[in-house]
C-alpha beads as a LAMMPS data file, in Angstrom:
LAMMPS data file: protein, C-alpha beads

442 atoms
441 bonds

1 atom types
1 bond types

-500.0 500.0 xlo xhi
-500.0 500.0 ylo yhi
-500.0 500.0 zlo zhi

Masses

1 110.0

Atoms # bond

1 1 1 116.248 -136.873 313.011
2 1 1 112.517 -136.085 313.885
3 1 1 112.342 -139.644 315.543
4 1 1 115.058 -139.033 318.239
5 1 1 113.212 -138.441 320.937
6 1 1 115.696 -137.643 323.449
7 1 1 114.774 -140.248 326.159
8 1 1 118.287 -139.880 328.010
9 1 1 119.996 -142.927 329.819
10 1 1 120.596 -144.806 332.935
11 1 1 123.835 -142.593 333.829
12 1 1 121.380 -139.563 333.563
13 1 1 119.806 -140.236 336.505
14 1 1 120.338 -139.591 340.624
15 1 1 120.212 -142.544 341.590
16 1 1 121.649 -146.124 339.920
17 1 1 118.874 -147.481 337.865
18 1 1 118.361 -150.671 339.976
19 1 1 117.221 -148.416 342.494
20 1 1 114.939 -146.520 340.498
21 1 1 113.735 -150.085 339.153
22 1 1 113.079 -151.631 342.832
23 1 1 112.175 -148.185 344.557
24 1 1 109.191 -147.437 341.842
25 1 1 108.341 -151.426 342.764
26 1 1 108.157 -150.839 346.256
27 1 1 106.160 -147.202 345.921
28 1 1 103.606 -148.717 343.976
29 1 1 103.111 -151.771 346.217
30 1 1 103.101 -149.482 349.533
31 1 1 100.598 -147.305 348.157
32 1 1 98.354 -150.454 347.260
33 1 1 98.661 -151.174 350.960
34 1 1 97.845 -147.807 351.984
35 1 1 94.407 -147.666 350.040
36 1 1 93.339 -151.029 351.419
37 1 1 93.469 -149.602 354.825
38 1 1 91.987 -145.374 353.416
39 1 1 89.941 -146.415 351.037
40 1 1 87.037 -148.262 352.179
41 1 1 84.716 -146.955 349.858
42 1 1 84.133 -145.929 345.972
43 1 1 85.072 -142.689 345.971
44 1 1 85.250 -141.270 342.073
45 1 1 81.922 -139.646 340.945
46 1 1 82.176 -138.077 337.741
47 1 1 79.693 -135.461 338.411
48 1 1 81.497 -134.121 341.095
49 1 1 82.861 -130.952 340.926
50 1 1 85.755 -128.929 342.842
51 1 1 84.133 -125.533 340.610
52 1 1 81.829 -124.368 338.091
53 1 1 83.266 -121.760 335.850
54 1 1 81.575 -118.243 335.308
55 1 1 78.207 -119.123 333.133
56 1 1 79.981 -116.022 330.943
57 1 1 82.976 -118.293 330.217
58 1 1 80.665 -121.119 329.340
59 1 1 79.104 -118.950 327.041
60 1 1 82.060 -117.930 325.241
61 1 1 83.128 -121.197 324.670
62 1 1 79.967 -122.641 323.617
63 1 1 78.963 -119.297 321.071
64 1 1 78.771 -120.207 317.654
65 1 1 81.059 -117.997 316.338
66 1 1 83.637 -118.813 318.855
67 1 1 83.184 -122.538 317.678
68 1 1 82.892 -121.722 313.995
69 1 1 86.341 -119.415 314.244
70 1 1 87.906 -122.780 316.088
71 1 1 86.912 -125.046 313.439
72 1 1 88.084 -122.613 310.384
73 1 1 91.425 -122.033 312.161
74 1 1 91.914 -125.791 311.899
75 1 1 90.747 -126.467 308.637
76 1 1 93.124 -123.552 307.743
77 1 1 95.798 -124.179 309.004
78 1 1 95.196 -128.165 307.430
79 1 1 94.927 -126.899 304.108
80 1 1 98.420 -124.591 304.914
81 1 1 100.339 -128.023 306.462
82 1 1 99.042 -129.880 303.272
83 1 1 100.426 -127.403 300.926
84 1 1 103.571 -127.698 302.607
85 1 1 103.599 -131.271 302.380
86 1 1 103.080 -130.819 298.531
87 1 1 104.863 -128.401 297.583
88 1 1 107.554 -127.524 300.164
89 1 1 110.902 -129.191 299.829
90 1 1 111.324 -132.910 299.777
91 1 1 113.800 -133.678 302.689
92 1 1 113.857 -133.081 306.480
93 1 1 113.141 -129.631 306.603
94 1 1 109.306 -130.459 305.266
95 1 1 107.524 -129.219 308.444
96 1 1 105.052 -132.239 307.786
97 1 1 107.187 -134.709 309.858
98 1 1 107.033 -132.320 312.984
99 1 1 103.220 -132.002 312.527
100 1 1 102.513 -135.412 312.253
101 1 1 104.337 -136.851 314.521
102 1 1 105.132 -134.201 317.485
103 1 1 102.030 -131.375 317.135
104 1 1 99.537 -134.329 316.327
105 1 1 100.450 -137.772 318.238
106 1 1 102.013 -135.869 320.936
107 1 1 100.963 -132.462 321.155
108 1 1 96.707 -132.922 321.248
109 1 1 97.181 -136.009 324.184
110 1 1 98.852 -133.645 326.366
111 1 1 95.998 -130.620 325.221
112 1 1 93.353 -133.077 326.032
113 1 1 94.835 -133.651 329.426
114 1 1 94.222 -130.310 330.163
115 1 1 91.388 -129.207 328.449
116 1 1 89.449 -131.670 327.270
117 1 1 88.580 -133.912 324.001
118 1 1 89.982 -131.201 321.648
119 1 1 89.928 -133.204 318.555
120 1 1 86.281 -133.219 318.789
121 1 1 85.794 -129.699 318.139
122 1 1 89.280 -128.950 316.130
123 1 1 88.976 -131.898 313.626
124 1 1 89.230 -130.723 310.276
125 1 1 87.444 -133.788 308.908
126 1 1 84.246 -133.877 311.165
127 1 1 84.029 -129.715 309.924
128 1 1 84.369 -130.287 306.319
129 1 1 82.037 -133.696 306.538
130 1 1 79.590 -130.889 308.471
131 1 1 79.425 -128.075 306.338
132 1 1 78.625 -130.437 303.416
133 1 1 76.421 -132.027 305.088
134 1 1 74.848 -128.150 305.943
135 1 1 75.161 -127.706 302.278
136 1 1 73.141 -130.884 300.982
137 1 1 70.787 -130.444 303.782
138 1 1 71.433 -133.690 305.642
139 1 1 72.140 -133.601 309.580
140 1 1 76.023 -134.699 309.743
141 1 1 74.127 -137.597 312.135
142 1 1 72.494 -139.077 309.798
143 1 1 73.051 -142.411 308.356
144 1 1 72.858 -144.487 305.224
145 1 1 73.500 -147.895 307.518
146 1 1 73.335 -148.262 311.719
147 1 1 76.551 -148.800 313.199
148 1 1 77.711 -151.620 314.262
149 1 1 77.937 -152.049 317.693
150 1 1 79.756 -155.097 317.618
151 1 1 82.507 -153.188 315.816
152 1 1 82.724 -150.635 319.117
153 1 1 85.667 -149.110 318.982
154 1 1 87.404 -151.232 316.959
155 1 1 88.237 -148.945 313.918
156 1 1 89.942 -146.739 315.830
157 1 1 92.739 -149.209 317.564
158 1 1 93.384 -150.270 314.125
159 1 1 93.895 -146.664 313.287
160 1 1 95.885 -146.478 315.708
161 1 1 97.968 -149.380 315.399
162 1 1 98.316 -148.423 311.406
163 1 1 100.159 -144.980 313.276
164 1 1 102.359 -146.400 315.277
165 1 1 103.259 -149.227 312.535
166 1 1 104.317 -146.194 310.440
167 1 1 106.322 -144.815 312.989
168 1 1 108.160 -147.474 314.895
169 1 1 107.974 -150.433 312.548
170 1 1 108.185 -149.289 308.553
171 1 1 110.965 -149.087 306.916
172 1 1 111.200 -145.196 306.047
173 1 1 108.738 -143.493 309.311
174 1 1 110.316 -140.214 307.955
175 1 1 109.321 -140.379 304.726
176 1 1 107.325 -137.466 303.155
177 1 1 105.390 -139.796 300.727
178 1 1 104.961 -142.325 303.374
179 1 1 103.310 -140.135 305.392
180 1 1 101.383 -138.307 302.839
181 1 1 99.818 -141.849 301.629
182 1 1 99.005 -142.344 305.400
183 1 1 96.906 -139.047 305.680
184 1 1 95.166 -139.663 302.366
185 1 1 93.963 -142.854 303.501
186 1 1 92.946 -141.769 306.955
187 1 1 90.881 -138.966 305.250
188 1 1 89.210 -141.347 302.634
189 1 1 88.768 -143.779 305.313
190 1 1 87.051 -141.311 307.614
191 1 1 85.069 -139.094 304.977
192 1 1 83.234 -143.009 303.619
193 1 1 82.689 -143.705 307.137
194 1 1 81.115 -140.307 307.786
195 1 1 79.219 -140.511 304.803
196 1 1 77.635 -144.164 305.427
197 1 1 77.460 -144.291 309.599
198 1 1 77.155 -140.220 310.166
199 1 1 79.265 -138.578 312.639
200 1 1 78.982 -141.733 315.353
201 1 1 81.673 -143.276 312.753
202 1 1 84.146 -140.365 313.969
203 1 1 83.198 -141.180 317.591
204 1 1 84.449 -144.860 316.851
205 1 1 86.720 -145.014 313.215
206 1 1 89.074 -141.772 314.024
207 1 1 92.240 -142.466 315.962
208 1 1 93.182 -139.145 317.011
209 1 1 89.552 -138.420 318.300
210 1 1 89.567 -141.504 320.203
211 1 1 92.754 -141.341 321.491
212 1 1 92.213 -137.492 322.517
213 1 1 88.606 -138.769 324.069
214 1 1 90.470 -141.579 326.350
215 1 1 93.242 -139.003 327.805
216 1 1 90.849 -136.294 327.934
217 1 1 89.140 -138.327 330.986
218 1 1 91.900 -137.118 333.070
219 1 1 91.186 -133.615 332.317
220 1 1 91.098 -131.343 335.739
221 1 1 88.265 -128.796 333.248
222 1 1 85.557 -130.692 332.394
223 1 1 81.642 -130.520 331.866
224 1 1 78.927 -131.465 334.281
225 1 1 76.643 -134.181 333.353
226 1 1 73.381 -131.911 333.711
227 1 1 73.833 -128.432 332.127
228 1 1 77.451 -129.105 330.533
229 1 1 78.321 -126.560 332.411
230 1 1 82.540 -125.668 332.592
231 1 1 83.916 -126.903 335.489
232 1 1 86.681 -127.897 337.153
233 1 1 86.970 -131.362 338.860
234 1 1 89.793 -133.987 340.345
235 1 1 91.079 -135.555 337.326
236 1 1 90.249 -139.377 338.908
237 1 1 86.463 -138.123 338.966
238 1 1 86.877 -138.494 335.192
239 1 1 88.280 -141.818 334.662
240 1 1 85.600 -143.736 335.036
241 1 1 83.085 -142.272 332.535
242 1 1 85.430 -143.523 330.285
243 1 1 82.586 -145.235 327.728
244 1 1 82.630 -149.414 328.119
245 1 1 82.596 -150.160 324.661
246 1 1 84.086 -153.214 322.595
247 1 1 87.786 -152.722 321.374
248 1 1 88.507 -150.018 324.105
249 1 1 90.963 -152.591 325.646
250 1 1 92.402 -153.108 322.522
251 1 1 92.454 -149.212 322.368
252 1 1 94.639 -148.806 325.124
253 1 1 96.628 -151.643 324.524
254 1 1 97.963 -150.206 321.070
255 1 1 99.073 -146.744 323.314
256 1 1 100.748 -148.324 325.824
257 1 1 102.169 -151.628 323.958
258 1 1 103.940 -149.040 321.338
259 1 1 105.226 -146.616 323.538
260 1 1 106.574 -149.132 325.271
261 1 1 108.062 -150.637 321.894
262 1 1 109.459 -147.649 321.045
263 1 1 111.856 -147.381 324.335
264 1 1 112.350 -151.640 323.736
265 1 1 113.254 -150.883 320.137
266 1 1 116.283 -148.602 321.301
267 1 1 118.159 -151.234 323.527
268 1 1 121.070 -152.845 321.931
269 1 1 119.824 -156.229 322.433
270 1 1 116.594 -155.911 320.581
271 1 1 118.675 -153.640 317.908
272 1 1 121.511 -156.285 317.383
273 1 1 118.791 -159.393 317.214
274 1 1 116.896 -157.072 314.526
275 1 1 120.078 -156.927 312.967
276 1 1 120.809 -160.561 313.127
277 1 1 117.986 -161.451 311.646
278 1 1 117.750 -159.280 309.226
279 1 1 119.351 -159.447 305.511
280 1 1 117.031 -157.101 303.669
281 1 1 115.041 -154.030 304.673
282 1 1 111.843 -155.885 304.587
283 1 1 112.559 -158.420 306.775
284 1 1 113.789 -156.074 309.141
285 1 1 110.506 -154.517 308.798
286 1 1 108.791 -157.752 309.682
287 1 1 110.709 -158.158 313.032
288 1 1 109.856 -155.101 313.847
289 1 1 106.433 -155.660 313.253
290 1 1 106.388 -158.713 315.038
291 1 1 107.828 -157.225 318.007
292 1 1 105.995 -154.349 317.935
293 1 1 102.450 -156.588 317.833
294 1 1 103.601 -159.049 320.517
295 1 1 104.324 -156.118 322.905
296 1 1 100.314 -154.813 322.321
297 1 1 98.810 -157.591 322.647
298 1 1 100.882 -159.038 325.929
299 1 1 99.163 -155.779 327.512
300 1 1 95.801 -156.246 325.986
301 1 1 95.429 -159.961 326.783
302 1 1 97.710 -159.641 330.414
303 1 1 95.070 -157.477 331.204
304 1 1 92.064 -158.567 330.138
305 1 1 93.111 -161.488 332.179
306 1 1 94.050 -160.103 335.381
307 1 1 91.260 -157.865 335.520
308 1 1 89.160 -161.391 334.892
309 1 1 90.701 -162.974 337.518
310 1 1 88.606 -162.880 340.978
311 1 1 85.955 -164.933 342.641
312 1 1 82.185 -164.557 343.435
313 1 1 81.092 -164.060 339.963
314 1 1 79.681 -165.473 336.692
315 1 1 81.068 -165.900 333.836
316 1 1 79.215 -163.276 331.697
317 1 1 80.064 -160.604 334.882
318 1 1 83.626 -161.473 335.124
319 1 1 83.574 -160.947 331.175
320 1 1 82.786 -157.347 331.751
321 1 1 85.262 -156.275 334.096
322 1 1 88.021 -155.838 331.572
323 1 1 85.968 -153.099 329.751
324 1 1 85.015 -151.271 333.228
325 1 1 88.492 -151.670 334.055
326 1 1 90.709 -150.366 331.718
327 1 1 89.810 -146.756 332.529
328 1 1 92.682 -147.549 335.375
329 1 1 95.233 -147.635 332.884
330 1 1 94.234 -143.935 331.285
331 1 1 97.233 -142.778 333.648
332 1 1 99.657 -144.925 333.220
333 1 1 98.859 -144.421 329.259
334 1 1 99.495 -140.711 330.116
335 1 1 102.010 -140.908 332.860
336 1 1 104.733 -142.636 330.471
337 1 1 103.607 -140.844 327.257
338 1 1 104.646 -137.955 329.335
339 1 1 107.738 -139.771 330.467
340 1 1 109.068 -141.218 327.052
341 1 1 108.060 -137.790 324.685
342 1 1 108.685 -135.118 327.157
343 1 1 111.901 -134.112 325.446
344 1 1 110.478 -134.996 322.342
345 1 1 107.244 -132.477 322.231
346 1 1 109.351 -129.359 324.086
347 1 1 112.685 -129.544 321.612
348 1 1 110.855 -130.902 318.264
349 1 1 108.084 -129.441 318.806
350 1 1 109.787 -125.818 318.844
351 1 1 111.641 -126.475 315.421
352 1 1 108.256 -127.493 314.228
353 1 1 106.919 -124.259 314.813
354 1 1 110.358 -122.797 313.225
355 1 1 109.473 -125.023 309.988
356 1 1 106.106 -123.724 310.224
357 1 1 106.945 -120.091 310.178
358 1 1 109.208 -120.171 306.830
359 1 1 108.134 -123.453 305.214
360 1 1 109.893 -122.659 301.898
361 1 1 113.126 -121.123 303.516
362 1 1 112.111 -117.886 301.781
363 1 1 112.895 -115.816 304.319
364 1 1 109.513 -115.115 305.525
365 1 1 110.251 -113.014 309.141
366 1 1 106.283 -112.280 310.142
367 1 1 106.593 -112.359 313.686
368 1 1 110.929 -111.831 314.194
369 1 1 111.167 -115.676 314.036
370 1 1 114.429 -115.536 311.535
371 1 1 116.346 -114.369 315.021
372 1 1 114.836 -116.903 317.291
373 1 1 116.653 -120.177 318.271
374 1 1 115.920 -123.886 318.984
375 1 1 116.054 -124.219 323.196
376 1 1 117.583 -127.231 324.304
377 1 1 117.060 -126.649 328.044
378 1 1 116.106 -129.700 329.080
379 1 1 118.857 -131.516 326.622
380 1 1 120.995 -129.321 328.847
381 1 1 119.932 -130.573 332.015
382 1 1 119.342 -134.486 331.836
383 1 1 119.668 -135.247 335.192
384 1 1 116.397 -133.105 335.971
385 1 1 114.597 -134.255 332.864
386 1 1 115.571 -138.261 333.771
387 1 1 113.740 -137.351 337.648
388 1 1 110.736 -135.848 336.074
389 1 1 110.298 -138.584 333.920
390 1 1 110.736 -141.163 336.926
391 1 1 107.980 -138.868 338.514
392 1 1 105.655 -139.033 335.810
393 1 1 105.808 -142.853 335.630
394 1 1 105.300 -143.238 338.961
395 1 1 102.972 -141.061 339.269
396 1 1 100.632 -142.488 336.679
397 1 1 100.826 -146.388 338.480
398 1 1 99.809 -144.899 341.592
399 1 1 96.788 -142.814 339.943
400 1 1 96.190 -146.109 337.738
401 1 1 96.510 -148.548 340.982
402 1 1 93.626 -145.991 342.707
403 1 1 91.151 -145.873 340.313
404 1 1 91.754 -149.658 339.499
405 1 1 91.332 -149.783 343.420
406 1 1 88.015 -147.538 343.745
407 1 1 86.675 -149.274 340.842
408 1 1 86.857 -152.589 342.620
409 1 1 85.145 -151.356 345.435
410 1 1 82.091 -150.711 342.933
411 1 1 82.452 -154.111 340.965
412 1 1 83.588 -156.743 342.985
413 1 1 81.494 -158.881 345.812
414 1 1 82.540 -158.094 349.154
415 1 1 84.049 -160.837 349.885
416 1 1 86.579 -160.391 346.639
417 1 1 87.584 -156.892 347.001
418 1 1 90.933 -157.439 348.138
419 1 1 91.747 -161.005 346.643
420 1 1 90.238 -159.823 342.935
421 1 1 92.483 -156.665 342.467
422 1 1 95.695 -158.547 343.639
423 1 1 96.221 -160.060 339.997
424 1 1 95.902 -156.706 338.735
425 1 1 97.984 -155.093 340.938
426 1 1 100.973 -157.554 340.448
427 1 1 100.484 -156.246 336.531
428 1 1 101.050 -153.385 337.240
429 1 1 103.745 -153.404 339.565
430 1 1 105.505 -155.049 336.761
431 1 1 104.211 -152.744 334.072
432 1 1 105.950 -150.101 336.518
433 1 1 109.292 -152.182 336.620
434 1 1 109.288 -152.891 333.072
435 1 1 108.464 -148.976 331.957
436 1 1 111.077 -147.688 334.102
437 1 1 113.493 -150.208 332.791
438 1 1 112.954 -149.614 329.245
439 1 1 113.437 -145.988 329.785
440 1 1 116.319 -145.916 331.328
441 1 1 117.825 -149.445 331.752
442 1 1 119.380 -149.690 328.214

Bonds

1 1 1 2
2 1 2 3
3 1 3 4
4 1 4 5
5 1 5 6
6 1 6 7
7 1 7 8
8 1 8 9
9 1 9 10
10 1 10 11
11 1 11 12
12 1 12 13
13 1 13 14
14 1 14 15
15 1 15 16
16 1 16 17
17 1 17 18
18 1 18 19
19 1 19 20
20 1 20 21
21 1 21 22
22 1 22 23
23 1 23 24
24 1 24 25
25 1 25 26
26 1 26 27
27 1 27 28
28 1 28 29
29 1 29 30
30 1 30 31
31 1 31 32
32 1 32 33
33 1 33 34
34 1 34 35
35 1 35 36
36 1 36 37
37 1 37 38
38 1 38 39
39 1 39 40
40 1 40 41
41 1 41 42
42 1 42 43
43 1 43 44
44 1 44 45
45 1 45 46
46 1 46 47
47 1 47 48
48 1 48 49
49 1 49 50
50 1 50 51
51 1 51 52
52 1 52 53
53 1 53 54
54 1 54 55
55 1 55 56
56 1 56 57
57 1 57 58
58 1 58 59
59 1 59 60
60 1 60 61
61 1 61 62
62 1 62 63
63 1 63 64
64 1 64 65
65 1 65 66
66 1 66 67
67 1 67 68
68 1 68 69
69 1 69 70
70 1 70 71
71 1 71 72
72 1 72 73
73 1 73 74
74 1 74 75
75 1 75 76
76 1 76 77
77 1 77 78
78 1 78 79
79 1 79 80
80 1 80 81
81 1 81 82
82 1 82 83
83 1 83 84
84 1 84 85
85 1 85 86
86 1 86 87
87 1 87 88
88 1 88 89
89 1 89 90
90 1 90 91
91 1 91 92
92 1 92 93
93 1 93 94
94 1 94 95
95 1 95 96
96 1 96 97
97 1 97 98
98 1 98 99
99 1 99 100
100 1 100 101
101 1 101 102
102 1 102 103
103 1 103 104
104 1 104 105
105 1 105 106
106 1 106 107
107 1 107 108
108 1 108 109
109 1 109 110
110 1 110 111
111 1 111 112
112 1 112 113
113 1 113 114
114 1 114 115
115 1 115 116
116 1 116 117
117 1 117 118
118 1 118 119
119 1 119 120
120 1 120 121
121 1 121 122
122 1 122 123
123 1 123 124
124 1 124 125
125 1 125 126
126 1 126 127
127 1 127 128
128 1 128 129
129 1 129 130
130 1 130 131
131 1 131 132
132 1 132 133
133 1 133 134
134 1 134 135
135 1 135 136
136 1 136 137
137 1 137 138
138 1 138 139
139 1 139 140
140 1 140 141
141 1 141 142
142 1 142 143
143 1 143 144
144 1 144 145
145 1 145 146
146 1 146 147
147 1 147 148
148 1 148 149
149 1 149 150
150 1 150 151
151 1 151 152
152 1 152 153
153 1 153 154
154 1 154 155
155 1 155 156
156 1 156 157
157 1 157 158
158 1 158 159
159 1 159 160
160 1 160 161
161 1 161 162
162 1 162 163
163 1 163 164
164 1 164 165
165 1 165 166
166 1 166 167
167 1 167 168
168 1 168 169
169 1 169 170
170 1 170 171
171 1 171 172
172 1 172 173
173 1 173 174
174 1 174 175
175 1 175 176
176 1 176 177
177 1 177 178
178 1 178 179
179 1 179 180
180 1 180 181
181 1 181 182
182 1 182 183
183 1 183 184
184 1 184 185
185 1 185 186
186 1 186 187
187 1 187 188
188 1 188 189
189 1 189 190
190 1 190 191
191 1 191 192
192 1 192 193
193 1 193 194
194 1 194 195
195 1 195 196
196 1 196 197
197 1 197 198
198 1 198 199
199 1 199 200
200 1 200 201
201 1 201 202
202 1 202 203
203 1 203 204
204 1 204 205
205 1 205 206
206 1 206 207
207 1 207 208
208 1 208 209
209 1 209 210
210 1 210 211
211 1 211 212
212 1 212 213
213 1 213 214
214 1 214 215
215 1 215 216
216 1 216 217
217 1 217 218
218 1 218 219
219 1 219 220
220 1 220 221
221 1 221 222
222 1 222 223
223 1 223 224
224 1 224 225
225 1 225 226
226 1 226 227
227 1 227 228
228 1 228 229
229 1 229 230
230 1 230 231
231 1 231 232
232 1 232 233
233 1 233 234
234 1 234 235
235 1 235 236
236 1 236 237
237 1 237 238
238 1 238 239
239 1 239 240
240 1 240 241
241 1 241 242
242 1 242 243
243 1 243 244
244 1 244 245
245 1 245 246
246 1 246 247
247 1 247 248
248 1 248 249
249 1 249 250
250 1 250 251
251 1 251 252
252 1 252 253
253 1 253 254
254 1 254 255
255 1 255 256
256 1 256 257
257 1 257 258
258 1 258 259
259 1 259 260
260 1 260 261
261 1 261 262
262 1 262 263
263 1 263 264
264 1 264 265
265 1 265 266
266 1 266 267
267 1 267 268
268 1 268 269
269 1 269 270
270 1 270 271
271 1 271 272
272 1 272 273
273 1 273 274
274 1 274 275
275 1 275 276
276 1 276 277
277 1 277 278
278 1 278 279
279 1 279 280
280 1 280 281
281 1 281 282
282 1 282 283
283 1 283 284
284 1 284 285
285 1 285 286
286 1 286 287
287 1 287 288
288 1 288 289
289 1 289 290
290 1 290 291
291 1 291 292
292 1 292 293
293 1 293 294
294 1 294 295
295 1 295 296
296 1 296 297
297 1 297 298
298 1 298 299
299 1 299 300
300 1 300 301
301 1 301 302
302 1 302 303
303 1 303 304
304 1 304 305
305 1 305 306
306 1 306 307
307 1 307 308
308 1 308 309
309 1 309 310
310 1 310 311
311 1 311 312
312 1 312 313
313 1 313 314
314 1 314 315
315 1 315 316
316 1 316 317
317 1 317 318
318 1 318 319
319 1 319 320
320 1 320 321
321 1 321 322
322 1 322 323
323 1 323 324
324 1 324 325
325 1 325 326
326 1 326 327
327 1 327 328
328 1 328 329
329 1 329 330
330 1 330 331
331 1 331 332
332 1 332 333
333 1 333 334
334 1 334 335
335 1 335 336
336 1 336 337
337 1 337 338
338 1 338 339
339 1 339 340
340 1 340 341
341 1 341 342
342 1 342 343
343 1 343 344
344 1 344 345
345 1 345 346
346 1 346 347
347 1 347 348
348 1 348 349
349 1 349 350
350 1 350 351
351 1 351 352
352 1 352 353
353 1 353 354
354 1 354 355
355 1 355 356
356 1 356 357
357 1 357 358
358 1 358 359
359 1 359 360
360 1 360 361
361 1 361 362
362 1 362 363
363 1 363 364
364 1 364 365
365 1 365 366
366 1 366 367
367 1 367 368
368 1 368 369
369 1 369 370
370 1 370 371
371 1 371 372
372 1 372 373
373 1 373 374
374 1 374 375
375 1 375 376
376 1 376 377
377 1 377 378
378 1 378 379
379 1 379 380
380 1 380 381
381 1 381 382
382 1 382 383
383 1 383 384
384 1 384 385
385 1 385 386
386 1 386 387
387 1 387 388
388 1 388 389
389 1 389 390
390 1 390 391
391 1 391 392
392 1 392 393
393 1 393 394
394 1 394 395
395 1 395 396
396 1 396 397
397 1 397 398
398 1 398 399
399 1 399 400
400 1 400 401
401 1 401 402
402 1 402 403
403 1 403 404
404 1 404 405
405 1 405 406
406 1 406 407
407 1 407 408
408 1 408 409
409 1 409 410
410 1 410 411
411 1 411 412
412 1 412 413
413 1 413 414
414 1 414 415
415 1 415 416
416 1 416 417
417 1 417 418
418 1 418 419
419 1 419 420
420 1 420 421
421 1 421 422
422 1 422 423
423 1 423 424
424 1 424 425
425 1 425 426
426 1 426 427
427 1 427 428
428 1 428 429
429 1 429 430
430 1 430 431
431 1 431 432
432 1 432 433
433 1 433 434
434 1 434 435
435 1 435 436
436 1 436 437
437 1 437 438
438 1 438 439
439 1 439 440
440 1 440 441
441 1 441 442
């Protein structure tokens, strides 16, 4: 099933799950404590820089041919996963699934992390809405009506929230046509956009580029603000150039709210009420609809009010520091993506590539793939995979609590540094409770 993601359970873990539950509490809370006393002062300047990369390497990266060869190995290998999706077979060994869901919504977050807003360059969309744009001799910025900046990045949290609708809340998430009516409307959808708003419609309207754009602020390589030079930096440096833009709450809201969803929608209580309620497909759909929109916005809206909630400012001031805020949350985004799809992205994501390599079960043996195997290594060893996970959650509330932290030492008046991040910290010491529990406390 290419939606069993593999999570593993409370029994797969060191230590009883109540432990896990309080002890990631307690962590998160002592290391709030610890950067009251550490860290007096802002500390996270995007435009520093641990090291700048060879101005060779830059060069490489930046030449036009290595760009162009990029760009046609994506639009390539597009045009190869769509003629799978037509004409390959029509049941679960369609390597479309694994793509979609595994190589795409899993597989660029984590390449991002490491490298940078991939999607950018690798989009097949924003290459075929250049070249005709090269052809017609229009520049691909160009515009037949200004974008609205009201609309922000609005577009691209309901494109996002249309994704994880398909996955976790329609009836059939596994369905080839289902998914094949999803990608022709995301490419109509972004092609009009391009067309009428120019390429600052993919910066806003495309889901993948915006989600790839918010994780790839954690990114340890990285380009400096004056020659865009490569470099490599501390991945809190890039947090907070995260752009302040409307709907980028609402952005991060959808990521976390449905990957937390996705853990809720596997305990036995939520399935059995689903159940319950349920007589027809449909209105099974609709619970899980409901459920899976009540979870996004109780982060959107707990946050936006927590991060409202201090003293010493106006109104209008206080309405701002949601949106210079929510670059704290990039980590935890990250940390329990990481946590929730690790098992997911390593095991699917290798039968993928099997799919991939004989898509018509013709016996095509290119590279010796006929002899090689599915590795279930970390199925094998749950006990390590359950810690790692732990790890990774943890790991991305203490990361969120700092830059939430530092950031408050920029924003806040003196006299409300300490008082005006405790409403936000007490989120997400429960964000931390509540993660780890729907992981593993089903």
């Amino acid at each position: 099933m290419i939606l069993a993601h593999g999570l593993g359970g409370s029994t797969d873990l060191p230590l009883p799950v109540t432990f896990v539950l309080v002890g990631g509490a307690w962590a998160l809370s002592i290391s709030f404590a610890i950067l009251i006393f550490a860290w007096r002062t802002p500390r996270l300047d995007p435009s520093r820089r641990w090291a700048t990369l060879s101005p060779g390497i830059t060069r490489v990266v930046d030449a036009a041919l290595t760009r162009a060869l990029v760009r046609l190995s994506a639009v390539m290998f597009t045009a190869f996963v769509a003629w799978i999706a037509i004409t390959g077979p029509d049941d679960a060994t369609n390597a479309l699934p694994g793509v979609f869901y595994v190589l795409l919504w899993v597989g660029v977050p984590v390449v991002s992390a490491l490298f940078g807003p991939v999607w950018r360059i690798v989009s097949p969309l924003r290459t075929v809405h250049a070249v005709v744009c090269r052809m017609i001799g229009r520049a691909p910025g160009a515009m037949l009506l200004r974008y609205p900046e009201r609309l922000g990045a609005w577009p691209s949290a309901a494109g996002l929230f249309a994704f994880v609708w398909l996955e976790l809340a329609s009836s059939d998430p596994g369905s080839l046509d289902a998914i094949r009516t999803w990608c022709l409307a995301y490419a109509v959808v972004m092609i009009v956009g391009a067309v009428v708003f120019g390429t600052v419609w993919f910066e806003n309207a495309d889901p993948f580029e915006k989600y790839s754009d918010t994780i790839s602020r954690l990114a340890i390589l990285a380009r400096s603000q004056g020659d865009r030079a490569l470099t490599l930096r501390n991945p809190l440096d890039g947090l907070p150039s995260l752009p302040v833009v409307r709907g980028t709450v609402a952005v991060v809201a959808v990521l976390l709210g449905s990957t937390a969803f996705d853990s809720a929608s596997q305990l036995p209580a939520w399935r059995n009420l689903v159940d319950d309620m349920s007589s027809t497909s449909t209105e099974a759909m609709l619970w899980r609809t409901g459920g899976l929109l009540a979870l996004v916005s109780f982060v959107g809206v707990s946050f936006w009010l927590c991060a409202r909630a201090t003293g010493g400012m106006t109104c209008e001031q206080r309405a701002k520091l949601p949106g210079q805020l929510v670059h704290s949350l990039v980590p935890i985004v990250f940390g329990y993506v990481l946590a929730h799809y690790l098992t997911y992205l390593v095991e699917k994501g290798q039968t993928t590539v099997l799919l991939l390599a004989d898509p018509f079960h013709s016996g095509w043996n290119f590279v010796g793939q006929q002899s090689w195997e599915v590795s279930y290594v970390l199925s094998e060893h749950p006990g390590v995979v359950s810690t790692v996970k732990v790890l990774c959650v943890l790991a991305g509330h203490i990361l969120g609590v700092s830059a939430a932290h530092d950031a408050s030492l920029r924003l806040l008046p003196r006299n409300h540094r300490l008082t005006g991040q405790l409403a936000l910290m007490v989120l997400m010491v429960f964000f931390t409770f509540a993660g780890l529990f729907l992981l593993f406390g089903g």
